[in-house]
C-alpha positions in Angstrom: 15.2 24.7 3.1 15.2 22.7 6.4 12.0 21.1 7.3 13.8 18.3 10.0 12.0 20.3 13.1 8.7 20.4 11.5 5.9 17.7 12.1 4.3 16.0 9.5 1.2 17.5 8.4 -2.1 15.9 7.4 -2.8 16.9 3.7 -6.5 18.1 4.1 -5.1 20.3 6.8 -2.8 22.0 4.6 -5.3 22.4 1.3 -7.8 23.8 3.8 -5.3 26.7 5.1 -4.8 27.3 1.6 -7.8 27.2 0.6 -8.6 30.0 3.5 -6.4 32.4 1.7 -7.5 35.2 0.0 -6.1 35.6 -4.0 -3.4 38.4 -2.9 -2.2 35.9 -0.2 -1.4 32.8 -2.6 0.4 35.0 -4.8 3.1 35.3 -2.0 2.7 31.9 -0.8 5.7 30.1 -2.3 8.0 32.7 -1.4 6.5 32.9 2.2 6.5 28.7 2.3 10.6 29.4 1.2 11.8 31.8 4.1 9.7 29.9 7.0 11.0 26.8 7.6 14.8 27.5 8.7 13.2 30.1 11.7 11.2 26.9 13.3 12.2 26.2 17.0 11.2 23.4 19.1 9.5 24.1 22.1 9.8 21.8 25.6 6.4 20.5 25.2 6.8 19.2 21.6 5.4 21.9 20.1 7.6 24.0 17.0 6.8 28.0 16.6 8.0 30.2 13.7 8.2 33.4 13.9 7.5 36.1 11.2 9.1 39.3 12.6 7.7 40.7 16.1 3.8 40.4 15.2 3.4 36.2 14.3 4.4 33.1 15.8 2.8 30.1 14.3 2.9 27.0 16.7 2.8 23.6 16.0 1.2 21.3 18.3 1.0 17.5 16.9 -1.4 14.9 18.3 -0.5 11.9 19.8 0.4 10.4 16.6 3.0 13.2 16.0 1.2 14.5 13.0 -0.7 17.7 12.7 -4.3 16.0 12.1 -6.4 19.2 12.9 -6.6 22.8 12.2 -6.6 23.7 16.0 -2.8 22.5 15.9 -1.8 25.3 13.7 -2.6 28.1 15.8 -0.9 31.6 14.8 -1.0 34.8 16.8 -2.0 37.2 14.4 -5.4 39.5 13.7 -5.7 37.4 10.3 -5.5 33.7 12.0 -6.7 31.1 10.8 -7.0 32.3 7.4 -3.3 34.1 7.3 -0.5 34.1 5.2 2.1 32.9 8.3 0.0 29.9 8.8 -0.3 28.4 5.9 3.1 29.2 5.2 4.1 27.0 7.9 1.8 24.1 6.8 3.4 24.3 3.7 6.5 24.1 4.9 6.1 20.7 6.3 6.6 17.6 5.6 3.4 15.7 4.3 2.0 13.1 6.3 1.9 9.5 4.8 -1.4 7.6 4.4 -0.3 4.9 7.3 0.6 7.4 9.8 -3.1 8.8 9.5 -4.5 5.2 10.0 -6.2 4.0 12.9 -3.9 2.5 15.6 -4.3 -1.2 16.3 -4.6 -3.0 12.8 -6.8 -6.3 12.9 -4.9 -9.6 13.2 -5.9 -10.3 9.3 -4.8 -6.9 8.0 -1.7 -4.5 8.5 -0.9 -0.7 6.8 0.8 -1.1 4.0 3.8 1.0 3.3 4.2 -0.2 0.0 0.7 1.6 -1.2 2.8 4.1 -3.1 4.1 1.6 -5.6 1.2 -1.0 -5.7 0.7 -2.0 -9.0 -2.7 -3.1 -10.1 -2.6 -7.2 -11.7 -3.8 -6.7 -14.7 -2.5 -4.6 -17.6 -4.7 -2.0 -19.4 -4.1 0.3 -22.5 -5.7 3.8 -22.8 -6.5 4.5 -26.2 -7.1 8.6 -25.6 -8.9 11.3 -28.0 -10.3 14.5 -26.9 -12.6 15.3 -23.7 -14.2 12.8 -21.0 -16.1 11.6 -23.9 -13.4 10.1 -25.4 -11.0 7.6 -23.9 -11.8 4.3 -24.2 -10.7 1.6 -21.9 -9.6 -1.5 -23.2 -9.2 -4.4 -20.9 -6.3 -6.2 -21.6 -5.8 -9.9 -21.4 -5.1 -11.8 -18.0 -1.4 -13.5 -18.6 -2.0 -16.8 -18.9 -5.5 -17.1 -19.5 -6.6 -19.2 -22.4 -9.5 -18.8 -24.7 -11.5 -21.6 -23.3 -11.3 -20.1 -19.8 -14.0 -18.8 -18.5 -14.7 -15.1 -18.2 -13.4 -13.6 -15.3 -16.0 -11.9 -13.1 -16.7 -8.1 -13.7 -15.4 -6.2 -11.2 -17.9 -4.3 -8.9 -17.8 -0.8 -10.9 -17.2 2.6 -8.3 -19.5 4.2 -6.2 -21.3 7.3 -6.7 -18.5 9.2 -4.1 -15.4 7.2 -5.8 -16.7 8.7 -9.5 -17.0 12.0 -8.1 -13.5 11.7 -5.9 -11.6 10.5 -8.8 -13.1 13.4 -11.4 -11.5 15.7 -9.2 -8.3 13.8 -8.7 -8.2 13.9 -12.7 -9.3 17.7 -13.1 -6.6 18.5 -9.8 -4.0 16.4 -11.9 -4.5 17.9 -15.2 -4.1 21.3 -13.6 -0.5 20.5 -12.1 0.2 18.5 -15.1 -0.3 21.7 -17.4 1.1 24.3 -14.5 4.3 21.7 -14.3 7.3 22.1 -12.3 7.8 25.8 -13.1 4.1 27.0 -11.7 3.4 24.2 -9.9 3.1 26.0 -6.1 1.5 25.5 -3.3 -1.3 26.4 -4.3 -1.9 23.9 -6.7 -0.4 21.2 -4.7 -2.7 21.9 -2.6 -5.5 21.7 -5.1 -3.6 17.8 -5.8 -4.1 17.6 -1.6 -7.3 18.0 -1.7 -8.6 15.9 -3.8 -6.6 13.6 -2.8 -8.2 13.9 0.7 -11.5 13.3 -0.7 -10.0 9.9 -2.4 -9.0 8.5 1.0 -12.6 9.3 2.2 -14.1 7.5 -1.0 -11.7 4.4 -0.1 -9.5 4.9 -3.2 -6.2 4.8 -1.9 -3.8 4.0 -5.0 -5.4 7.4 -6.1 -4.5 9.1 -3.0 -0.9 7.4 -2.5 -0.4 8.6 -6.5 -1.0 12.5 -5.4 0.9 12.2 -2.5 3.7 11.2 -4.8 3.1 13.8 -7.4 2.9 16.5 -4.6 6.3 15.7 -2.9 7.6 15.2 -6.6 6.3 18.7 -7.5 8.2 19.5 -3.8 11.6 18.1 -4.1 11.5 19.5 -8.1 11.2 23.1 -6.9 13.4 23.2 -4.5 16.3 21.6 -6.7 16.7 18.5 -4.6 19.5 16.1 -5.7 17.9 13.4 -5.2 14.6 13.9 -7.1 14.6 12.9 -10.7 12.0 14.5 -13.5 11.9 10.8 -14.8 10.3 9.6 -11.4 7.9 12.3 -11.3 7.1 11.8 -15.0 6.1 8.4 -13.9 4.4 9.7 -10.7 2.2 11.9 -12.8 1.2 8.7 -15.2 0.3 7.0 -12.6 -2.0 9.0 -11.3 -3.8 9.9 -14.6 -4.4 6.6 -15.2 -5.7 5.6 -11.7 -8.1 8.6 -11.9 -9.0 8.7 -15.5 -9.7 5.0 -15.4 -11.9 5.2 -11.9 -13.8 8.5 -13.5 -14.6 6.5 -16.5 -17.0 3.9 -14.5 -13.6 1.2 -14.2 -13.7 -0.8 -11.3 -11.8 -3.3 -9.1 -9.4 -3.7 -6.5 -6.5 -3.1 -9.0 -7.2 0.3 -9.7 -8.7 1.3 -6.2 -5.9 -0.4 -4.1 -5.9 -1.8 -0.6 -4.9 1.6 2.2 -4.3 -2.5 4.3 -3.5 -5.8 3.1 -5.6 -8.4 3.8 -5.1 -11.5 4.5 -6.2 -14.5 3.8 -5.9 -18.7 5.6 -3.2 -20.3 3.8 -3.7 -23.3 6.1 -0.4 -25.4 6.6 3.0 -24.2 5.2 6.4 -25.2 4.5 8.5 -22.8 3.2 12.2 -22.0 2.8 14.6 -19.4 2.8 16.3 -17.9 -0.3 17.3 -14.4 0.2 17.1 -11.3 2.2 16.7 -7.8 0.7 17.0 -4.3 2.4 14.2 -2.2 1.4 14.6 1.8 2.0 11.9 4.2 1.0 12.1 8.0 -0.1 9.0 8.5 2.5 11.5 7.2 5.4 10.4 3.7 5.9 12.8 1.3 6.4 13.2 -2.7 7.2 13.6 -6.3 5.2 11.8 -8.5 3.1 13.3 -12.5 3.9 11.9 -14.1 0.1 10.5 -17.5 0.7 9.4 -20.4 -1.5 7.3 -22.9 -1.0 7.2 -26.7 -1.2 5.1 -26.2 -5.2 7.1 -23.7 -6.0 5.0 -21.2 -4.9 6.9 -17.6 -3.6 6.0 -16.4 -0.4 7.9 -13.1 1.6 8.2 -12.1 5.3 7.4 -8.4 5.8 9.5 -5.9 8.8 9.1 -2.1 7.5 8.5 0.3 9.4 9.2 4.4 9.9 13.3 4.7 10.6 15.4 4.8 7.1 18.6 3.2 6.7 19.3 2.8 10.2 15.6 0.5 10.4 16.6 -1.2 7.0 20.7 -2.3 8.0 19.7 -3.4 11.4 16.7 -5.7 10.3 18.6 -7.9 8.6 19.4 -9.6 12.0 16.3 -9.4 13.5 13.7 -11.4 14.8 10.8 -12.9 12.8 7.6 -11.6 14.3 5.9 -15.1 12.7 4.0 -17.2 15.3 6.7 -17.0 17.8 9.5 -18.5 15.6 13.1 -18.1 17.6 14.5 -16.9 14.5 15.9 -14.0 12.5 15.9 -12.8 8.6 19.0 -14.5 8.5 18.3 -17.0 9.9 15.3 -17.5 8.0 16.7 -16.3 4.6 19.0 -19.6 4.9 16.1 -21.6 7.0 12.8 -22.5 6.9 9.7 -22.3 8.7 6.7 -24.8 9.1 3.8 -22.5 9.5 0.3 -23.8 10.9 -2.8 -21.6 10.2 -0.9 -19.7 8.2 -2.8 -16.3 6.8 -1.2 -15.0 3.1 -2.1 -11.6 1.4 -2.4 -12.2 -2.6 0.7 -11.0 -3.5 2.5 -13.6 -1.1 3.2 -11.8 2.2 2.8 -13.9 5.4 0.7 -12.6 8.1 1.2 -12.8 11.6 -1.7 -13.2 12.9 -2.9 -14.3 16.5 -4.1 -18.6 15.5 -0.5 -18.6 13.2 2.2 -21.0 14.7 5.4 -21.4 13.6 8.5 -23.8 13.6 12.3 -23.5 12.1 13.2 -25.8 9.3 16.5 -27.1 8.0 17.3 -25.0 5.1 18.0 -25.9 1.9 20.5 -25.3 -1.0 19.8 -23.3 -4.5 20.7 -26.7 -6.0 18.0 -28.5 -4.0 14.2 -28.6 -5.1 11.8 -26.2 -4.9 15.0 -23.7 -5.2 16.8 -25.4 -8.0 13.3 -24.9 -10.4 14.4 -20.8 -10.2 17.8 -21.3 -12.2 16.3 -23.9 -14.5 15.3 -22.0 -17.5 16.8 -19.6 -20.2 16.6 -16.1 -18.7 15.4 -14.8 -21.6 12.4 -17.3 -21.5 11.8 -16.6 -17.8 11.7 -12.8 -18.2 9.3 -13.2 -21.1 6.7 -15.0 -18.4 7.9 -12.1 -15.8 7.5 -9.1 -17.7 4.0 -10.2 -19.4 2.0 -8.0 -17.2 3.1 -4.2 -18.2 1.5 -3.1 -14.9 2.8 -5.6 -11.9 5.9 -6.1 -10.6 8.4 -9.0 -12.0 9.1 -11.8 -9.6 12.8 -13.2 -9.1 14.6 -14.4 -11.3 17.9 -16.8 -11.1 20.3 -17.7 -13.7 24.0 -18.8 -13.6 26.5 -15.8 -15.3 29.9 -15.6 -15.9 31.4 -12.4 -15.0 32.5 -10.2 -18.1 33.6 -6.8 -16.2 32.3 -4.2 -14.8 31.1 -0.9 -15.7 30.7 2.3 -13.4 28.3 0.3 -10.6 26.9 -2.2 -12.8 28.7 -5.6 -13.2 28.5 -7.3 -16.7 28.2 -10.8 -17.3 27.2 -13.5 -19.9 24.6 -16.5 -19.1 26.1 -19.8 -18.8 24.5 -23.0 -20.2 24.0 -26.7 -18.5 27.4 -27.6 -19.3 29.3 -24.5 -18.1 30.3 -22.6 -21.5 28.6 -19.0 -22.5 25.5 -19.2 -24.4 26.2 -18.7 -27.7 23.0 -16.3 -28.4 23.3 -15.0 -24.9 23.7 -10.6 -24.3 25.5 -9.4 -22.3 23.1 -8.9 -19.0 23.9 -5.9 -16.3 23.9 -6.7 -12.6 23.1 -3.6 -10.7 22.9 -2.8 -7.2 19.2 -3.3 -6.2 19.7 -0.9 -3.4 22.8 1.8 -4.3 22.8 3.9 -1.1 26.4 3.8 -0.3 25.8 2.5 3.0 24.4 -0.7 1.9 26.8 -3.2 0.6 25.6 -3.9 -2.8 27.9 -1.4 -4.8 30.8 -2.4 -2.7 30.1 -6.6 -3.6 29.5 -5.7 -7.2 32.6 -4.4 -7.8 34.8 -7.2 -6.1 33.1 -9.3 -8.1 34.0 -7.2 -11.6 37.5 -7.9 -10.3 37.4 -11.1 -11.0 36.4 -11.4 -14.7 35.2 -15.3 -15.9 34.3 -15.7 -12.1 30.8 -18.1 -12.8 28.3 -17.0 -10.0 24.8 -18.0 -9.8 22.9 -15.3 -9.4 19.6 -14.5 -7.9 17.8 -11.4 -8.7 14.5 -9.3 -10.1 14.6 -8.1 -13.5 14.3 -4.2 -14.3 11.3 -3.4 -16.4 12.8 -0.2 -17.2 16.3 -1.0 -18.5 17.5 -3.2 -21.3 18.8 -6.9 -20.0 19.4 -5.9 -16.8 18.8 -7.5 -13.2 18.9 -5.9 -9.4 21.1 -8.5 -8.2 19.7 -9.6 -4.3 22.2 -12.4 -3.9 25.0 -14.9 -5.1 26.4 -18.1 -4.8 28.3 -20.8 -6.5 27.5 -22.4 -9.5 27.4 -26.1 -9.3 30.6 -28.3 -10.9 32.5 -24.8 -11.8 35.9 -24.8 -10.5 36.6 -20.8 -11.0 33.7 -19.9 -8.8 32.6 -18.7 -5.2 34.0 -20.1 -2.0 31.6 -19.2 0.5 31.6 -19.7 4.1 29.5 -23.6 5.0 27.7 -21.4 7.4 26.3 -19.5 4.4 24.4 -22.0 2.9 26.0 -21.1 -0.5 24.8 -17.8 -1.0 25.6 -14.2 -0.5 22.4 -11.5 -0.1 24.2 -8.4 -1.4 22.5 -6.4 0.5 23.6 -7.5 4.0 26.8 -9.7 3.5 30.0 -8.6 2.2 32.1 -10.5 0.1 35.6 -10.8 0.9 38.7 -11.8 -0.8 38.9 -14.8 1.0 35.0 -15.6 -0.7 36.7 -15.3 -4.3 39.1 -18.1 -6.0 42.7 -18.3 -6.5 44.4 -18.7 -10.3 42.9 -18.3 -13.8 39.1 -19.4 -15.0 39.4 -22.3 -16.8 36.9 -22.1 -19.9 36.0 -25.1 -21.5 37.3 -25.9 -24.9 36.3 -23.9 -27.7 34.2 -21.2 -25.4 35.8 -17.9 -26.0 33.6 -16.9 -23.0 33.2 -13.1 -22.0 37.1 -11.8 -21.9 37.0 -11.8 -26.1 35.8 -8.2 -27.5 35.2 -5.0 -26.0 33.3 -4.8 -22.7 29.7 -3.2 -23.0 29.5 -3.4 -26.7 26.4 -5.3 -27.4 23.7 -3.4 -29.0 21.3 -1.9 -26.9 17.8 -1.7 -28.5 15.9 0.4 -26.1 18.9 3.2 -26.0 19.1 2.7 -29.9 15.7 3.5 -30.6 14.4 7.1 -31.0 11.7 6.5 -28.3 13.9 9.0 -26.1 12.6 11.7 -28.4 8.6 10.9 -26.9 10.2 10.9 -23.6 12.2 14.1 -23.6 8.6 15.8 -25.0 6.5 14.2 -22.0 9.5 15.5 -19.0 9.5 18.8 -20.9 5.6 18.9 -20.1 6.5 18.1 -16.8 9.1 20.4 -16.2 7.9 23.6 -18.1 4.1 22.8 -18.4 1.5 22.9 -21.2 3.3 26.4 -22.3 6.9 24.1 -23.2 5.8 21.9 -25.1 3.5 24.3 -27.3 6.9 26.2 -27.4 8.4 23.0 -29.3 5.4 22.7 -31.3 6.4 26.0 -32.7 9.7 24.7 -33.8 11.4 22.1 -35.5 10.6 19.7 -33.2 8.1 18.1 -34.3 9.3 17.4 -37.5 12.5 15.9 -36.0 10.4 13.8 -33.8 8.2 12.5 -36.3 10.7 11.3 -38.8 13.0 9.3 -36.7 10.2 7.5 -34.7 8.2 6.6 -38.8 11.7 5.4 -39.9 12.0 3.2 -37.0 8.9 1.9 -36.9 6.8 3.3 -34.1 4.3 5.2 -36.6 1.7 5.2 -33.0 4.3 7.1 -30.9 4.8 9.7 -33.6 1.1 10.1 -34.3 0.6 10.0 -30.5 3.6 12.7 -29.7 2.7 15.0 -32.2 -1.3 14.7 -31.3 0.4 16.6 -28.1 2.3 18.7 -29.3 -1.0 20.1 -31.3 -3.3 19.9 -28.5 -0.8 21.6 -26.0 -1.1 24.8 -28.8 -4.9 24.6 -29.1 -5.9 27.8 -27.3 -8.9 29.0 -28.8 -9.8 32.5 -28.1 -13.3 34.4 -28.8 -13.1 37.8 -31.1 -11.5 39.8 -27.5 -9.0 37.5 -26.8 -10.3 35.2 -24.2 -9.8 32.0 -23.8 -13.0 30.1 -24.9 -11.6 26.4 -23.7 -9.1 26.7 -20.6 -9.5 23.1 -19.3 -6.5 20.9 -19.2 -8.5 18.0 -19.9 -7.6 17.2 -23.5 -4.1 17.9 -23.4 -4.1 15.7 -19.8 -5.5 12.8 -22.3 -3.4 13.1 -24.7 -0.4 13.5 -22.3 -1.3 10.3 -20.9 -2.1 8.5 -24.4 1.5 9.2 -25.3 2.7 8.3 -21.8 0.8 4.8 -21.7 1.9 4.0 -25.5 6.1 4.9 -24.4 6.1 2.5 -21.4 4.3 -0.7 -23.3 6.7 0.1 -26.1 9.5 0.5 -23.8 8.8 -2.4 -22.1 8.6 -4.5 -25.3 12.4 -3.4 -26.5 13.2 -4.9 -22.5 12.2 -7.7 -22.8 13.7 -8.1 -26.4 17.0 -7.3 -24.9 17.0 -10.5 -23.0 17.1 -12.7 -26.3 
């Protein structure tokens, strides 16, 4: 199904047409929703019509904004309209409209739309201990990372309003819903029940909440009509998400973590010097493209420049190269990725971004080396002790991370090295770490640099990346260099500064050394034993039995995983996960299995309980428990 002609759609717009249909009329929804969209035609005046047969043409007519913002912009010409099958067929049938491009025009000099809302996590972590009904989760705040016993309480966040309790109960009871309908009877009509509500989040300023339906619903999308690039793992996770953002909110939870910033705001930094280390590419399923240039600062401190805006791959390969809109700096991300920048009044959001505000000024710098301070502190400790500190909080996103490798092989698009020590030999008690592309569209060069480097195996490269929370020992590579003293290493151009962002430059066989590594004396290094044969602990473990029964949920609904509740599943999920050791993930798993079978029915048959809300709980119970456990065998991997 094409929906390229098509204009984004506001979500309340949609869940309102559908909302106007009668019961007969949803039943033939989906299958109405499937034949529309490849009969759109685009009109002179930037309108798109679809006809159904000789009777109805529905005619789009966006705003200004090019998004579809009120129901007078889905007109149809039939006795039904508005409240007719062929319109919100068409609504259906289009793209959903993101958050930012409903935003007023014009943001403040302090704030900006955020296009990274979607995948905002909150900063501290949180465990869900779940039983059955609203009654009975509990909410356990977990421990700030770093904090200290004789530290003073943090202040209580403000709890919710009266609207953002009642938004975020119907986010959870729309969410339960889809989560028991899954993929198989998860419609339009229910996605537009997940619309709604998600509607009335934005109005109660609870915009994680409302970026986490958005997700689910195009999740729910892409899954029923078979699209190759949507993956039941992603919307397993999108579906988490937003359980825990609304279960948490509806439970009186508070705080800017779990209610999320629809802007980020800023903040006076005051005076600033900060220099380049890296560029990454950034490309968004939503079609936002652009660059974040990462940045560190004279303390150490880590600090990003921000250009993303609506355009794909075409935005994100040409921003590389272009200007820093940063108090009227003549410079580039590349420039500035190898440069600096003295910035005067400067304003910072918390998580680091620099804001360009109206009072900011800003001057190039001389950049400086990875071997030079504050850089030089990023490669200075053990990996495995630095990803310890990164990965501490299961919720937020792990900073960068440098370390100096020697190259091992390579393996499908991941390259495979071994962490050096001071004096250039292999760790003795180091893994073998995976280097994957950070971004592996095949039109960005990370694959392609990757892969000369697994030509060259005992190559030493110091390596600059962010490790992956969701795979054993293994880092998105963002850029390379030379590692200091090594003779069988990197020859890039001076120009270069002695690094290589992977995601813009491409290595060349000029860029790679002539000859044999020399290893020093006694160091076997990586070319002894097979490649890719260290033990794995998070593919070892029987965890992927708990995460097979939550995508089945997803996939089939409450109805598939009674179904293996029936057979001998549970037993062979049970038994693996007690022998291994995670006695909470069986008890958890097979606490869902049970509940996803509890129908109770009165002496004729009907269903005396048909809420989703106590298998939703104990969905997300088992959900929460496989991610913290996950991420524990991760960050084991690394020692």
């Amino acid at each position: 199904m094409s929906t390229d002609l098509l204009p984004p759609v506001a979500p309340e717009v949609l869940a309102e047409a559908v909302e106007n249909l009668t019961a007969r009329l949803r039943k033939k929804l989906d299958a109405a929703i499937e034949a529309c969209a490849s009969e759109a035609v685009a009109g002179p005046d930037g309108s798109v019509s679809v006809r159904f047969g000789e009777d109805a043409v529905v005619t789009l007519r966006p705003g200004s904004s090019g998004v579809v913002t009120a129901a007078d912009e889905a007109v149809c010409g039939c006795l039904l309209a508005p409240r007719c099958l062929h319109r919100a067929a068409v609504l259906g049938a289009a793209p959903l409209a993101d958050p930012e491009q409903l935003a007023p025009a014009g943001p403040a000099a302090d704030a900006e739309p955020d296009p990274a809302q979607a995948g905002t996590p909150p900063e501290s972590g949180v465990v869900v201990v779940v039983g059955a009904g609203p009654q009975a989760p509990a909410v356990h705040g977990a421990t700030t990372p770093g904090a200290s016993a004789g530290d003073p309480p943090p202040t209580a966040p403000e709890p919710p309003t009266a609207a953002q309790l009642r938004a975020s109960a119907a986010l959870w009871e729309a969410a339960a819903a889809a989560l028991a309908a899954g993929v198989a009877a998860g419609g339009a009509v229910v996605q537009a029940e997940l619309l709604r509500a998600a509607h009335s989040a934005r109005l109660a300023g609870l915009p994680r909440g409302e970026a986490a339906a958005l997700r689910v619903v195009r999740g729910l999308r892409a899954a029923r009509e078979r699209s190759a690039a949507q993956r039941l793992g992603a919307l397993t996770e999108a579906f988490r998400e937003l359980l825990h953002v609304a279960g948490l909110t509806a439970s009186g939870a508070g705080g800017p973590a779990l209610t999320g910033t629809g802007r980020r705001a800023y903040e006076a930094g005051g005076s600033l010097r900060v220099h380049g280390l890296c560029r990454e590419p950034v490309l968004s399923a939503t079609g936002y493209g652009g660059v974040v240039t990462h940045l560190v600062g004279a303390d150490g401190s880590r600090y990003s420049v921000s250009d993303v805006r609506p355009g794909g791959l075409a935005r994100a390969r040409g921003a590389g190269s272009a200007s820093v809109a940063l108090g009227g700096a003549v410079l580039d991300h590349a420039g500035l990725a190898r440069g600096g920048l003295r910035v005067v009044g400067a304003t910072v959001s918390a998580d680091g971004r620099l804001g360009a505000g109206r009072g900011v000024k800003a001057t190039p710098l001389r950049g400086i080396a990875w071997t030079d301070e504050p850089a030089a502190a990023l490669f200075a400790r053990p990996a495995a002790e630095a990803v310890a500190g990164l990965l501490a909080d299961p919720e937020g996103e792990p900073e960068l991370l440098g370390c100096d490798v020697r190259v091992v092989g390579g393996a499908g698009e991941h390259l495979l090295v071994r962490e050096l020590s001071s004096d250039g030999s292999v760790r003795a008690d180091a893994p073998v770490l995976r280097l994957r592309p950070a971004h592996p569209h095949p039109e960005l060069p990370h694959t392609a640099n990757l892969r000369r480097l697994a030509g060259c195996p005992g190559l030493a490269i110091r390596v600059l990346g962010r490790p992956d929370p969701d795979r054993a020992a293994t880092l998105g590579a963002l850029a390379v260099g030379p590692v200091p003293g090594a003779r069988y290493t990197l020859r890039l151009p001076e120009e270069w500064l002695g690094r290589a962002d992977l995601g813009y430059d491409r290595l060349q066989g000029s860029h790679l050394p002539d000859g044999a590594p020399e290893l020093p004396e006694g160091d076997g290094g990586p070319l002894a034993g097979p490649i890719g044969g260290e033990a794995d602990p998070l593919a070892e473990s029987p965890l992927w039995r708990v995460r097979r029964l939550l995508e089945t949920g997803v996939a089939g609904g409450r109805r598939a995983v009674a179904e293996a509740a029936r057979g001998p599943e549970p037993l062979g999920l049970r038994g693996p996960l007690r022998r291994s050791g995670f006695g909470a993930a069986a008890d958890l798993a097979t606490a869902l299995a049970v509940e996803a079978d509890r129908r109770p029915r009165d002496a004729f048959g009907r269903l005396t309980d048909a809420s989703a809300d106590r298998y939703a709980w104990a969905w997300l119970a088992s959900a929460t428990h496989l991610g913290a456990a996950e991420r524990s065998l991760v960050a084991a991997s690394w020692s």
